[in-house]
One Martini backbone bead per residue (centre of mass of N, CA, C, O) as a GRO file, in nm:
protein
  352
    1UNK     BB    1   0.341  -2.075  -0.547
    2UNK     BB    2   0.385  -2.046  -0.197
    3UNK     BB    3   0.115  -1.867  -0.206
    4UNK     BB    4  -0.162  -1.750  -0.199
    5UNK     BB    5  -0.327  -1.518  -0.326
    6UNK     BB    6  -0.332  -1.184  -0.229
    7UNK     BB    7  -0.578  -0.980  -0.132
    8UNK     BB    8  -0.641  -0.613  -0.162
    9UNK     BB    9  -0.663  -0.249  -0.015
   10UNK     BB   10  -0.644   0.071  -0.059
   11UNK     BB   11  -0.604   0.405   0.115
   12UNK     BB   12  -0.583   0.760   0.171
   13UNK     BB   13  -0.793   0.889   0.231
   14UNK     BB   14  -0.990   1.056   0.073
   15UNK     BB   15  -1.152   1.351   0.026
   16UNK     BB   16  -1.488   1.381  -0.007
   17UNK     BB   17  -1.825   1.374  -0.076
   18UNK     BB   18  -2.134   1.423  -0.200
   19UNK     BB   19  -2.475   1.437  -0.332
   20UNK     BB   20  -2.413   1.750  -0.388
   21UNK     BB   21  -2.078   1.831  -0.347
   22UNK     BB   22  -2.008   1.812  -0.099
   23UNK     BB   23  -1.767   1.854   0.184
   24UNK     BB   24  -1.613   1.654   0.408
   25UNK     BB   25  -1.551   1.554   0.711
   26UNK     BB   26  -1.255   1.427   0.835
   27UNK     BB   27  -1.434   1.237   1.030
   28UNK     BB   28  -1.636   1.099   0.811
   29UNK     BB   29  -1.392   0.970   0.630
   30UNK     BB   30  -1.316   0.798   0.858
   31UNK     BB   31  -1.558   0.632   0.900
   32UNK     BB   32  -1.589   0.535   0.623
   33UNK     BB   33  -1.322   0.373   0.602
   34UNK     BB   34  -1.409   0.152   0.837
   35UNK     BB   35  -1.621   0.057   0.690
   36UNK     BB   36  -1.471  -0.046   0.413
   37UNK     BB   37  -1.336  -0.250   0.606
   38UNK     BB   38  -1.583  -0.403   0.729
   39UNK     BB   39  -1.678  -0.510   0.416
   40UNK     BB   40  -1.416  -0.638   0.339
   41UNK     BB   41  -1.405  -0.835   0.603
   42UNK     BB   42  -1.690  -0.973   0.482
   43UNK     BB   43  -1.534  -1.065   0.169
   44UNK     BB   44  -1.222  -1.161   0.203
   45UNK     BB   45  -1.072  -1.023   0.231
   46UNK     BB   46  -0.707  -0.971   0.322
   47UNK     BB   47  -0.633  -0.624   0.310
   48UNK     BB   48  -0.532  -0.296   0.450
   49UNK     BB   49  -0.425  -0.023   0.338
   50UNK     BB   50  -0.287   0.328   0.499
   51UNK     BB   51  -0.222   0.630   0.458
   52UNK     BB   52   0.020   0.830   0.523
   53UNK     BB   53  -0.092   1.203   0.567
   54UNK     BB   54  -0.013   1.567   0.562
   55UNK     BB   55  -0.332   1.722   0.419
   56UNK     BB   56  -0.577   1.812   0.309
   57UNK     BB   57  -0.690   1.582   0.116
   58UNK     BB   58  -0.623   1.368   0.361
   59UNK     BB   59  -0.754   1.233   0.648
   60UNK     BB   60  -0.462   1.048   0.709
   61UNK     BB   61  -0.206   1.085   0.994
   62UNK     BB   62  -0.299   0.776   1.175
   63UNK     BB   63  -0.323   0.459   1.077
   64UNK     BB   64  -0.320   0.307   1.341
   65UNK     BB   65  -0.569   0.396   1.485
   66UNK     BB   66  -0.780   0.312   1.269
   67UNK     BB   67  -0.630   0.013   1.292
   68UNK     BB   68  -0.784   0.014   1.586
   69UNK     BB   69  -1.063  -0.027   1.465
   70UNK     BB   70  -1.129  -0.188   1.302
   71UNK     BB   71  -1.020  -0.443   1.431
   72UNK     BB   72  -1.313  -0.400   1.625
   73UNK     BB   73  -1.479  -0.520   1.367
   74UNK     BB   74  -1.303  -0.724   1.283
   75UNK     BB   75  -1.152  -1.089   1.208
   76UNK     BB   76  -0.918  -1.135   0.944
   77UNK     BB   77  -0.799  -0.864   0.822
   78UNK     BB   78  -0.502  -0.712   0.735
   79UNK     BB   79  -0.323  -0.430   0.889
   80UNK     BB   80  -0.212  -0.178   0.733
   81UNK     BB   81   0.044   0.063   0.505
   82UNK     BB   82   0.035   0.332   0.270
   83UNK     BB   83   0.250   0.438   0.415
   84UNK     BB   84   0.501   0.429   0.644
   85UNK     BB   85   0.690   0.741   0.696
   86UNK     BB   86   1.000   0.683   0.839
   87UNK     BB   87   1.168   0.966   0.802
   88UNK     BB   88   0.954   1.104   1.008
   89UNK     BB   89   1.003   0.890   1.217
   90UNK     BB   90   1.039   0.622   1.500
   91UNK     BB   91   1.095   0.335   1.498
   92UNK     BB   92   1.010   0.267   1.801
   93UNK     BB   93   0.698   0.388   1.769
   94UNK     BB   94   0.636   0.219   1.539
   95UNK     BB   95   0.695  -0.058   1.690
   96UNK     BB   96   0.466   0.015   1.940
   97UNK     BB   97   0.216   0.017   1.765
   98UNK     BB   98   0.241  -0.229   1.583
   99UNK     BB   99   0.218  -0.425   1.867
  100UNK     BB  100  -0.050  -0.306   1.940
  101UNK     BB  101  -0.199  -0.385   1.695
  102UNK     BB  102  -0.164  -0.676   1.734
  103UNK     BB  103  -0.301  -0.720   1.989
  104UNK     BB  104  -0.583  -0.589   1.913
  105UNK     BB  105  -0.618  -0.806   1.622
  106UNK     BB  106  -0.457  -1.088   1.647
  107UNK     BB  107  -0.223  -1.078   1.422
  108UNK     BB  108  -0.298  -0.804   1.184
  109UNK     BB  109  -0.031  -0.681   1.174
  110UNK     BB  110   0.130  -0.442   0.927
  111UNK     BB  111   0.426  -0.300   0.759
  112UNK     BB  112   0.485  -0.022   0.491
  113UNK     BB  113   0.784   0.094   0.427
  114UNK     BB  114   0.848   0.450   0.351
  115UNK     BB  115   0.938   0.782   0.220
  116UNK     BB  116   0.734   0.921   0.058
  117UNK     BB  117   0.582   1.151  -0.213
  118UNK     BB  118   0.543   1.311   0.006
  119UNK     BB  119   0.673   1.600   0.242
  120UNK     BB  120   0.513   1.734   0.431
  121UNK     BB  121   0.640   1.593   0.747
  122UNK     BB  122   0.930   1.706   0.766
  123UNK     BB  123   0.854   2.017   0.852
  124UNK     BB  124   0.653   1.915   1.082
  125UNK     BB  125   0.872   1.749   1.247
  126UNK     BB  126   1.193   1.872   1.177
  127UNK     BB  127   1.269   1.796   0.879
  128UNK     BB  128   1.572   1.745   0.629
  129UNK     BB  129   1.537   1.697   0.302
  130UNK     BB  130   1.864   1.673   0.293
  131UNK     BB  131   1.810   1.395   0.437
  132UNK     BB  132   1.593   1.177   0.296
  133UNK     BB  133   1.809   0.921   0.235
  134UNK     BB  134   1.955   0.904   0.522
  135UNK     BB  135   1.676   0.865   0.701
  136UNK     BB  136   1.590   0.598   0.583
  137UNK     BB  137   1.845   0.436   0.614
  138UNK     BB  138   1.865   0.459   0.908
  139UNK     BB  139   1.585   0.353   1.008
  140UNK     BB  140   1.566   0.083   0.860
  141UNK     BB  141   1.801  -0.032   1.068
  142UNK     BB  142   1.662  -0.002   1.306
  143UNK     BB  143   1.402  -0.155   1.262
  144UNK     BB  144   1.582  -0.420   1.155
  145UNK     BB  145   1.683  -0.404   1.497
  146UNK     BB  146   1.379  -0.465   1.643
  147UNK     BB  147   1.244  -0.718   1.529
  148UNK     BB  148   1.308  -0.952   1.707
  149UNK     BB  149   1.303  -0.859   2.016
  150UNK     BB  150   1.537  -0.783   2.183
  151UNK     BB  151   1.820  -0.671   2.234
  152UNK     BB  152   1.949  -0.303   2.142
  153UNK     BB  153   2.265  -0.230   1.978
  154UNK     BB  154   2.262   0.110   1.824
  155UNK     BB  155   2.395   0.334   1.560
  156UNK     BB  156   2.437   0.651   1.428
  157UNK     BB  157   2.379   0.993   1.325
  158UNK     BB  158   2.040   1.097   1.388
  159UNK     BB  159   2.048   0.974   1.641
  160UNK     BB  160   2.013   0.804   1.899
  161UNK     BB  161   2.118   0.501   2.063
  162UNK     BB  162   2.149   0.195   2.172
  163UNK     BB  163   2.162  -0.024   2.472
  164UNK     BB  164   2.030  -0.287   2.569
  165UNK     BB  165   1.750  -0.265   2.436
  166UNK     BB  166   1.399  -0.281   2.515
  167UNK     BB  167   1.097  -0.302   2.362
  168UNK     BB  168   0.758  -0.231   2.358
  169UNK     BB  169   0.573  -0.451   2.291
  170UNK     BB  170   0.580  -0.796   2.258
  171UNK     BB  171   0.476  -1.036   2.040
  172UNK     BB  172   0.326  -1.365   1.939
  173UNK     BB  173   0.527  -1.415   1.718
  174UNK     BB  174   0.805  -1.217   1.739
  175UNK     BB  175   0.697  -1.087   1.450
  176UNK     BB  176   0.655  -0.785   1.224
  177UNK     BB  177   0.559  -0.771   0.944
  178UNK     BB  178   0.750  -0.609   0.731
  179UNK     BB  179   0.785  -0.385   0.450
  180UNK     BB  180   0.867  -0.230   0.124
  181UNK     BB  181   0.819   0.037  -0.045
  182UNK     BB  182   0.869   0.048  -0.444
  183UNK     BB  183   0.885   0.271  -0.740
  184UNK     BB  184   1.157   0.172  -0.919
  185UNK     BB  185   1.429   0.116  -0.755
  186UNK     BB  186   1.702  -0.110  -0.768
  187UNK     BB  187   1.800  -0.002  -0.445
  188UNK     BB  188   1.579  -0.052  -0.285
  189UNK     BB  189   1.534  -0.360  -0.397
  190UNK     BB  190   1.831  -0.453  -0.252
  191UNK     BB  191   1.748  -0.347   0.030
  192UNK     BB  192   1.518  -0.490   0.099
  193UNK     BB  193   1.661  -0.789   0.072
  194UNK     BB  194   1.912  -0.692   0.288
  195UNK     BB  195   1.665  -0.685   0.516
  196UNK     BB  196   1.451  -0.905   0.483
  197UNK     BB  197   1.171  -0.787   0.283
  198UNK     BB  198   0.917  -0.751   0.168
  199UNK     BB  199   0.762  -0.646  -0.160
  200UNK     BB  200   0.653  -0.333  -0.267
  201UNK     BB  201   0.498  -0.229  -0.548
  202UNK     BB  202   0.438   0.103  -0.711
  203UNK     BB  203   0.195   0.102  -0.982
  204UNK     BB  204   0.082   0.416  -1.139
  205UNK     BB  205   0.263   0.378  -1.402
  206UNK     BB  206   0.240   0.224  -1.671
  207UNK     BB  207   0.345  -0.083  -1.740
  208UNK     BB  208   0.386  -0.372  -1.543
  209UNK     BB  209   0.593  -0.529  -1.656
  210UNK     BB  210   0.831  -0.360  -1.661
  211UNK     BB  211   0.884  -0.502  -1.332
  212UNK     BB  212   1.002  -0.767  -1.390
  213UNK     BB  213   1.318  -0.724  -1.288
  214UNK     BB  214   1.280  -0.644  -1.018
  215UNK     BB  215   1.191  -0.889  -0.938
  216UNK     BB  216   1.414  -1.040  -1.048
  217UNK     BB  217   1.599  -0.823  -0.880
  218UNK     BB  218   1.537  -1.000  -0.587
  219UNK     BB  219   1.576  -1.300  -0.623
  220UNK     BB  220   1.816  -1.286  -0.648
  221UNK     BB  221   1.933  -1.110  -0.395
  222UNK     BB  222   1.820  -1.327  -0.204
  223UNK     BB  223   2.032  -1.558  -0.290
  224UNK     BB  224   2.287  -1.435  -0.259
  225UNK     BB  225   2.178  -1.380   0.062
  226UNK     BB  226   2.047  -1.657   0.158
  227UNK     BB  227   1.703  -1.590   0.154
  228UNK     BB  228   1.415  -1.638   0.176
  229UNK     BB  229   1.143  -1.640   0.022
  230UNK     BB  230   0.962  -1.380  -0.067
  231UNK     BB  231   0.715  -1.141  -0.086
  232UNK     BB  232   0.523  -0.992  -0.372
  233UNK     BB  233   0.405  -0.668  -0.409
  234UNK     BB  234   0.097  -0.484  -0.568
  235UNK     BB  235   0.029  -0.116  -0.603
  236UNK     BB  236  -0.287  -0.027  -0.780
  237UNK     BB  237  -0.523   0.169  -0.931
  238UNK     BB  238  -0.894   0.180  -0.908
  239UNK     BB  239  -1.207   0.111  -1.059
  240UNK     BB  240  -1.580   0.034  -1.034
  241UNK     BB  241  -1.798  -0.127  -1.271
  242UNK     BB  242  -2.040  -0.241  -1.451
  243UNK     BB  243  -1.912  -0.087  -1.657
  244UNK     BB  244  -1.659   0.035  -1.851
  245UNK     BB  245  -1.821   0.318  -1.914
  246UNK     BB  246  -1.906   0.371  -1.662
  247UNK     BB  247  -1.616   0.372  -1.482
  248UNK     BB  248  -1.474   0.598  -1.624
  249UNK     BB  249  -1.697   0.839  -1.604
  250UNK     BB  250  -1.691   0.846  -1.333
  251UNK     BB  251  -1.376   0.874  -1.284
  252UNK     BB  252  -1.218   1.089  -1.460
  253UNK     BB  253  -1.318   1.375  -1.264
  254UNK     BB  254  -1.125   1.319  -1.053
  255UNK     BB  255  -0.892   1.206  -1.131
  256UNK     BB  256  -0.798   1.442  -1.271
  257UNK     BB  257  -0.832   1.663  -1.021
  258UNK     BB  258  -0.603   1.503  -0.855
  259UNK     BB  259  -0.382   1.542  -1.066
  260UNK     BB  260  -0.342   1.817  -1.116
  261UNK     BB  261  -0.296   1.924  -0.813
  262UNK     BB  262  -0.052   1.782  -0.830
  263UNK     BB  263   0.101   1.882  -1.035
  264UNK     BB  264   0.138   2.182  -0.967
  265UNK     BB  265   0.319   2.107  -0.732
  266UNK     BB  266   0.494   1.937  -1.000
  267UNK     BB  267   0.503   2.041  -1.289
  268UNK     BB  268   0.286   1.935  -1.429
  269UNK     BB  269   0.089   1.846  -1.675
  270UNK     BB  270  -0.224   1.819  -1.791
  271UNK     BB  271  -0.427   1.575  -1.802
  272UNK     BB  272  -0.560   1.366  -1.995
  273UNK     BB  273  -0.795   1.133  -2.193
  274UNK     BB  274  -0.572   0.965  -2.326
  275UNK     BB  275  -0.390   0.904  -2.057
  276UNK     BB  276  -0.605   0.781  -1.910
  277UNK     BB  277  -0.700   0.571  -2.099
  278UNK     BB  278  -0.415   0.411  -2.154
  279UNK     BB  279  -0.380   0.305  -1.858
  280UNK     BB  280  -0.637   0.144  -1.880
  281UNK     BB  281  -0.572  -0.033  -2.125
  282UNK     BB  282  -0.204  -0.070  -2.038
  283UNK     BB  283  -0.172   0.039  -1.766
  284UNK     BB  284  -0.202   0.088  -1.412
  285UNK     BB  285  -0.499   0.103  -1.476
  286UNK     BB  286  -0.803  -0.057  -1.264
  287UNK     BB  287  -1.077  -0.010  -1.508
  288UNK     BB  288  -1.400  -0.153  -1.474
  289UNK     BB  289  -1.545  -0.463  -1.530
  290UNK     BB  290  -1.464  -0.691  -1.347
  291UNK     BB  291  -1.374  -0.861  -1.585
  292UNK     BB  292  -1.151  -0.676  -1.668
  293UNK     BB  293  -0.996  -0.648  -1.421
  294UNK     BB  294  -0.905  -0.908  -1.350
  295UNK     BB  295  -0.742  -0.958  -1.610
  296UNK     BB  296  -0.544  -0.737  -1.568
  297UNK     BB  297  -0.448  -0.889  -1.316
  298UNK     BB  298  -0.375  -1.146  -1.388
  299UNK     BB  299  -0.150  -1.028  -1.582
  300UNK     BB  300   0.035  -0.976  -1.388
  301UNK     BB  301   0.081  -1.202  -1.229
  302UNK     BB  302   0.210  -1.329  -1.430
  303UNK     BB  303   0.443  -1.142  -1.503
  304UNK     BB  304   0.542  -1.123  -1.193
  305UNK     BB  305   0.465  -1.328  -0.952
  306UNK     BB  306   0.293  -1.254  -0.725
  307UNK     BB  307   0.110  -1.217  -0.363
  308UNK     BB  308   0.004  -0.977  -0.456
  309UNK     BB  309  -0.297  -0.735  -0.504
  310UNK     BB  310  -0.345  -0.369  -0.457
  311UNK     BB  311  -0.625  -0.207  -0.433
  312UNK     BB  312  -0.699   0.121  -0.513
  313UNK     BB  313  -1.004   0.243  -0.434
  314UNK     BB  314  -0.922   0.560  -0.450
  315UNK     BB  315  -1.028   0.883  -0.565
  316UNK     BB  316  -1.035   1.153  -0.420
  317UNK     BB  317  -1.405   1.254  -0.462
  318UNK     BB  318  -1.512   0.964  -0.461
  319UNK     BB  319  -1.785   0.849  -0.341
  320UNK     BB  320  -1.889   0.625  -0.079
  321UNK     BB  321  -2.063   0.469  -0.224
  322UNK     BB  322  -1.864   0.367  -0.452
  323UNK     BB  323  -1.651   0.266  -0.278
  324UNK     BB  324  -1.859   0.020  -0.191
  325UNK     BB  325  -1.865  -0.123  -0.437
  326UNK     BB  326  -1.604  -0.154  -0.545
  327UNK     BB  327  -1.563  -0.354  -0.299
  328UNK     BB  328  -1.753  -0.557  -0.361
  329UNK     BB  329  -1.684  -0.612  -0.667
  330UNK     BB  330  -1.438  -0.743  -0.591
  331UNK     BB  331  -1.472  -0.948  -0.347
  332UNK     BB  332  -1.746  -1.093  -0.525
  333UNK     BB  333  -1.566  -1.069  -0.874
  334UNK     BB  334  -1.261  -1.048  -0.888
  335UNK     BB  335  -1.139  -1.254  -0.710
  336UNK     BB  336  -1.279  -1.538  -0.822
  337UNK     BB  337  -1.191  -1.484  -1.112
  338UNK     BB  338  -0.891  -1.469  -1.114
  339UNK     BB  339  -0.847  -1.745  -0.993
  340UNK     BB  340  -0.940  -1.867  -1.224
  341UNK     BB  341  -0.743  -1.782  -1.427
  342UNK     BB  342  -0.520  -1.897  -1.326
  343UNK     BB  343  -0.598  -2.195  -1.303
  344UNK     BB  344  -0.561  -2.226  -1.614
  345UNK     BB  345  -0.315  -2.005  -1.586
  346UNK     BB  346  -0.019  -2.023  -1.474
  347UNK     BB  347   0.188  -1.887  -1.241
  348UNK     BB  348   0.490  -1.741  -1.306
  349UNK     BB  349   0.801  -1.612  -1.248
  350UNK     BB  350   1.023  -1.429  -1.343
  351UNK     BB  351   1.248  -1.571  -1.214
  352UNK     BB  352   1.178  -1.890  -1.225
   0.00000   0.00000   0.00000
């Protein structure tokens, strides 16, 4: 690979419990991220991503604000988020915030833009769900004509359009990193490609490997488009504990919970502990003991080809210190571990 594998770890700020049982005020969910990503960046973790909601069960619904509160705790770790909606923002000031989180953080911001696997923020906004896909294109257009930084004139259909407009401020390196977001739509990844932004994949269930076409149509379309090779990421679900044993019966339910209560609300049927299972063992869920965690990390990386790994350490009602043990675990024991095996069996590209 052209650059060291990057470690992450994602949250959606999930409202957890306490050690009674009691539910957390949306406050102090927000403050224990805080200290997550402090202990994060204090063992080498590489980067953080904070989803944005707006809903119950998630307590962050600003992201670029928490991610300016870490960046004044930590030293290192890449800020950035999982994802920003940008079809209920707008581009302009997506720009100015994180442009502003790059200067108070000295160049540690990035954003991965994405549609959003929920929809709340739509009517919250003032925004037509029937123009789903026509906003988050027109948008990510927007923005990819924000980022040079130069004068920006640009036209569209659902905004009003710029003539020689400066957005303010500018970054000390010139552009934002920003990645897109990407579940598995084939369009979605030739579009990364054609606004030439990194490419994050939301890995969140069945065999991590089906994903190795999009990344190979993807290293295509980038050549095709004579574009350099950027970076591709995967975003994944998982808990961390001492034993396999242990690690999934903590986890299992929360997990259950947590997909249930979305699930009602899209029409699946209940979690089962065999589909649960089977995800631990084959699937996208990164759920065991280090050493297994590791294994089937250093597994997608090899399949994949990938330049991150972001693991989403969060699920549910799982309280605050389970989850900082999985962040310890992760980076005392599972990074150092995947790069030996790394080490041992080269990463190659699906794409060749």
């Amino acid at each position: 690979m052209s650059a060291p594998l990057e470690f992450g770890i994602d949250t959606f700020g999930d409202v957890t419990v306490d050690a009674d049982g009691n539910r957390l005020s949306y406050a102090q969910v927000i403050r224990n991220v805080v200290e997550e990503a402090v202990l994060a960046d204090s063992l080498g973790i590489d980067a953080i991503g904070l989803g944005e909601h707006h809903r119950d069960d998630f307590a962050i619904s600003a992201p670029e604000i928490v991610l300016a509160t870490i960046a004044g705790r930590t030293e290192h770790i890449r800020l950035g988020t999982a994802v920003t909606v940008l079809s209920s923002d707008d581009p302009v000031r997506v720009f100015e915030k994180f442009a502003t989180l790059d200067a108070v953080s000295s160049g540690r911001a990035e954003i991965i833009l994405g549609r959003g696997s929920f929809t709340e923020s739509f009517p919250l906004f003032g925004y037509d769900l029937a123009q789903y896909e026509e906003l988050f294109e027109e948008k990510l257009d927007l923005l990819f004509h924000l980022l040079p930084e130069g004068p920006v004139t640009w036209q569209g259909k659902l905004r009003p359009g710029l003539k020689d407009q400066h957005v303010y401020p500018k970054t000390e390196s010139g552009r934002l990193r920003t990645w897109v977001g990407v579940g598995g739509s084939p369009q979605s990844v030739v579009r990364a490609a054609s606004y030439a932004m990194p490419l994050m994949l939301a890995i969140i269930g069945g065999q991590p490997e089906r994903f190795a076409p999009y990344v190979d149509l993807y290293h295509r379309a980038l050549a095709q488009l004579e574009v350099p090779k950027l970076p591709v990421g995967v975003h994944s679900p998982g808990y961390l504990a001492e034993t396999d044993k242990q690690a999934r019966e903590e986890l299992w339910p929360h997990y259950r919970a947590m997909h249930d209560r979305i699930g009602r609300e899209r029409g699946w049927g209940p979690t089962t502990r065999d589909r649960f299972e089977a995800e631990a063992d084959e699937g996208a869920l990164y759920v065991g003991a280090p050493e297994t965690v590791a294994a089937k990390i250093a597994k997608t990386v090899r399949a994949l080809g990938v330049d991150r790994f972001e693991f989403k350490y969060s699920s549910g009602t799982l309280a605050h210190e389970k989850l900082m043990n999985t962040i310890r675990l992760y980076g005392e024991e599972v990074v150092p571990r995947v790069k030996e095996l790394l080490a041992q069996t080269p990463a190659t590209s699906s794409a060749g």
